[in-house]
N, C-alpha and C positions, 0 to 999 in steps of 0.2 A: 264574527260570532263563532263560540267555538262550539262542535258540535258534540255529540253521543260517542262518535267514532272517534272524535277528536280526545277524548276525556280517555275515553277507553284505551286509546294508545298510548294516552302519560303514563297509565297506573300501575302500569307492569301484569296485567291479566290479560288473558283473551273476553272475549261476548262472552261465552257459556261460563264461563265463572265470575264474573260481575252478576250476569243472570242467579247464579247458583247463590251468589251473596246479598244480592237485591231479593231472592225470593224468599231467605231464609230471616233477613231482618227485614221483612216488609216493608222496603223504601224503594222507592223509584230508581233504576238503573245509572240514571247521572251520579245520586246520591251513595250507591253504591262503587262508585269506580275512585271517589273520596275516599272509602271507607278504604277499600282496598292498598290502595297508596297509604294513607296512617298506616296499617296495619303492618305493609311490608316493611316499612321503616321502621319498625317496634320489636325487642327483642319477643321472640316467640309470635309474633305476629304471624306469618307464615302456618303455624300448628293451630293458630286462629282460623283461620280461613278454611284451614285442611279439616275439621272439626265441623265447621258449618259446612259443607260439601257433602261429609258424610252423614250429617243429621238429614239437611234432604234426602240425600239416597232410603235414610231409613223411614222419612217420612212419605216418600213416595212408594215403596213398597208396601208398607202399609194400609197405603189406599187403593194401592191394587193397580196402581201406573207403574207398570212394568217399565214402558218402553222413554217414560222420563225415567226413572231410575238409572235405567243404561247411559241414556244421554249426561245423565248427571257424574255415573262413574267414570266417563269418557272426559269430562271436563276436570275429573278427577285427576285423573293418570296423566293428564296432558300437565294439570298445576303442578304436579309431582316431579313430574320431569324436567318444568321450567324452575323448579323452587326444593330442589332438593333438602334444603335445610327443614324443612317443613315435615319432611319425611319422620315418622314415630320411632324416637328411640334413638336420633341422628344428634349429634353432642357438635354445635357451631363453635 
């Protein structure tokens, strides 16, 4: 059976940003490490993901969760660094 962590290591993200992409399209974590894999594999795909990351950030400060907002800009910088194409204004 393959597991959570299993899904998670095909799809090219870490936890926190499956998390950050399962919370922002309100689907369960499995269902999100899916989405992720499509997504990298699609042109602009990558600027997809970096867009839903930062919409949680702005929707957790918003409500006034500071200390997810960090966590979520920290899953941020880490997709950025593993996915630099994704980066705003970066010509692949």
């Amino acid at each position: 059976m393959i597991s959570l962590e299993d899904c998670i290591a095909f799809c090219g993200l870490d936890k926190d940003e499956v998390a950050a992409i399962s919370e922002h399209e309100h689907i369960p974590e499995i269902a999100a490490t899916a989405l992720a894999d499509y997504l990298l594999k699609q042109p602009h795909g990558g600027e997809k993901i970096r867009t839903m990351i930062i919409e949680d950030i702005h929707k957790a400060l918003d409500a006034g969760r500071v200390r997810h907002a960090q966590e979520l800009f920290m899953a941020l910088r880490h997709f950025l660094d593993q996915h630099p194409e994704a980066r705003a204004g970066v010509e692949v």
